[in-house]
C-alpha positions in Angstrom: -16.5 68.8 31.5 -16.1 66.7 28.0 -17.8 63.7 28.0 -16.0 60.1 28.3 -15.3 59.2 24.3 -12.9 57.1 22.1 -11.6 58.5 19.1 -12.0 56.3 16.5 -8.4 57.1 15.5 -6.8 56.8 18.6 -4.4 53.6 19.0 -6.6 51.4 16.4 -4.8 51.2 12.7 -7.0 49.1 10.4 -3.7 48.2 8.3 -2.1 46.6 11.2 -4.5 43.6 11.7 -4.2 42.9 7.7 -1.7 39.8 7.9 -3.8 38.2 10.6 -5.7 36.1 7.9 -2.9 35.4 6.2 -1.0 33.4 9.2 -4.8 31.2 8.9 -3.8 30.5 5.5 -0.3 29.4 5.5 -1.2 27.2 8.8 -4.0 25.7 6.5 -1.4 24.7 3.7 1.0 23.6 5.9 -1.5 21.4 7.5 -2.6 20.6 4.1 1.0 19.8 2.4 1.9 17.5 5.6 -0.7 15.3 5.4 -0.3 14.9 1.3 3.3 14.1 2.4 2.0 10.9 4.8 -0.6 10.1 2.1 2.0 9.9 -0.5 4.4 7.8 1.8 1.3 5.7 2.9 0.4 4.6 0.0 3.7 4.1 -2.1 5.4 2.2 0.9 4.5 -1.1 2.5 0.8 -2.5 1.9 0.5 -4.3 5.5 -0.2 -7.6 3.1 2.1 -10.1 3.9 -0.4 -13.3 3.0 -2.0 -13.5 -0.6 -5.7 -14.1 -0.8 -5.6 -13.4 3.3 -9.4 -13.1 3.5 -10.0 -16.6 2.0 -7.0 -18.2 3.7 -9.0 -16.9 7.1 -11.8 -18.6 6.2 -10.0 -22.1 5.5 -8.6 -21.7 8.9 -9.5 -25.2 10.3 -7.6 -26.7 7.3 -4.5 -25.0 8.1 -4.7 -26.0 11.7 -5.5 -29.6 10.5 -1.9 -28.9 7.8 -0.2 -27.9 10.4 -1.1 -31.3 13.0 -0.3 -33.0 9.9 3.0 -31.5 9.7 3.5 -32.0 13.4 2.3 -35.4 13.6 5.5 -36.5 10.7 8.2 -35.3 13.5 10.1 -33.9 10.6 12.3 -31.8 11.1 14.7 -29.6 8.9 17.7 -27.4 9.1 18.6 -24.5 6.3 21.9 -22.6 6.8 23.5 -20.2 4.5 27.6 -21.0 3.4 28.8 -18.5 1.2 27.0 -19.0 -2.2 25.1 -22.2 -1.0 22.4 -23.5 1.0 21.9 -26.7 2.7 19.4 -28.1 4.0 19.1 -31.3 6.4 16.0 -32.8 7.3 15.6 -35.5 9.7 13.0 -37.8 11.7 12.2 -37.2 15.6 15.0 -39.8 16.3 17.4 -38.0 14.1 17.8 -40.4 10.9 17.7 -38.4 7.6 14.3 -38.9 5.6 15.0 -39.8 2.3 12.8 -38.2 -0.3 12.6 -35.4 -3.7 13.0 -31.7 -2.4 11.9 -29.1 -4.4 10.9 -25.2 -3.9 12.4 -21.8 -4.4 12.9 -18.7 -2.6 10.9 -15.6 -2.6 11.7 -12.2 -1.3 9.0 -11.6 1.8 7.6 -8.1 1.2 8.4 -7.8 -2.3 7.8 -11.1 -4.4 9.2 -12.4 -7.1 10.5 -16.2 -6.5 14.2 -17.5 -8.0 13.6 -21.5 -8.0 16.6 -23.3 -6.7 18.1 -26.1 -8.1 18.5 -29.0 -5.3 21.1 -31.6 -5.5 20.9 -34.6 -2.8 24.1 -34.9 -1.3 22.9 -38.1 0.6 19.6 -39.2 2.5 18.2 -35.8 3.4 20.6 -33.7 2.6 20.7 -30.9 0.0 22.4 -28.3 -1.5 21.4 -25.1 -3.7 23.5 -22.6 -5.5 22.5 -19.6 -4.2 23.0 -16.9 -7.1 20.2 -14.4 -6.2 19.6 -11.2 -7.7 20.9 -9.6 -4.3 21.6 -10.1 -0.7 19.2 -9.6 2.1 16.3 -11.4 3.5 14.4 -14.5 1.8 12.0 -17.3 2.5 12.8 -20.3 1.6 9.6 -22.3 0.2 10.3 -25.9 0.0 8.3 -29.0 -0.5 10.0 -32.4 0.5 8.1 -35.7 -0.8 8.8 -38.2 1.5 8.5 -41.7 2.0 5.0 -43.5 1.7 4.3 -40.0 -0.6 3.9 -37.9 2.7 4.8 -34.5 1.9 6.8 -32.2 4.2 6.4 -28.5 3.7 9.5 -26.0 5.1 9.0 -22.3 4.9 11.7 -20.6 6.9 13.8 -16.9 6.5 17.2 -17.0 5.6 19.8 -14.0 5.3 21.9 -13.9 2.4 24.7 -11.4 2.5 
């Protein structure tokens, strides 16, 4: 009787196994060229800032709470709507008389920048009007100081759509 052995031969090609390293490889640059792709988009997309200086606003905290009291405390309130290539504003007191004043500000685009400073003619106590010619539609915040009577300052930041 032969003894019990495996021929080294038998069933086992070396070149068979040969492209098993290779599948390693391609994963790895696959892997590797996906996340360049996200990195790429991650950093030439949206920064997450949508405050400037947002660190030291943070810490100045209790003076925006104590601006915004302020604010609160005036009862002022305005209106902006968009018609056609115009925008007018109304602002009025908590009993709903118009508050005379000077109204300046400007609009900036909210992710992107860039403010186009509007040109505000009264129309009558508390009312306003800006030509809107804006280097293209779509979103913007309108950034608008109103000095008051007695001095008192009234600050409107609101989002309009332009189309």
């Amino acid at each position: 009787m032969k003894p019990n052995t495996i021929s080294a031969g038998a069933g086992f090609d070396p070149r068979r196994g040969r492209w098993i390293p290779w599948i390693f490889v391609l994963a790895m640059g696959v892997v590797i060229a996906v996340n360049g792709v996200l990195i790429w988009q991650a950093l030439s997309t949206f920064t997450g800032v949508t405050t400037g200086h947002a660190y030291d606003r943070g810490l100045a905290y209790n003076d925006v709470l104590a601006e915004s009291a302020r604010q609160e405390a005036l009862g002022w309130q305005a209106r902006l709507r968009v018609e056609g290539h115009a925008l007018r504003i109304a602002i009025d007191d908590r009993e709903g008389r118009p508050v005379p004043g000077l109204l300046r500000g400007d609009l900036e685009r909210p992710l992107e920048g860039g403010a186009v400073p509007l040109t505000l003619e009264a129309e009558g106590p508390g009312r306003y009007r800006a030509a809107l010619d804006l280097p293209r539609a779509g979103q913007w915040e309108a950034r608008l100081v109103l000095t008051g009577p007695g001095g008192r300052e009234f600050d409107i930041r609101e989002r309009i759509v332009v189309r």
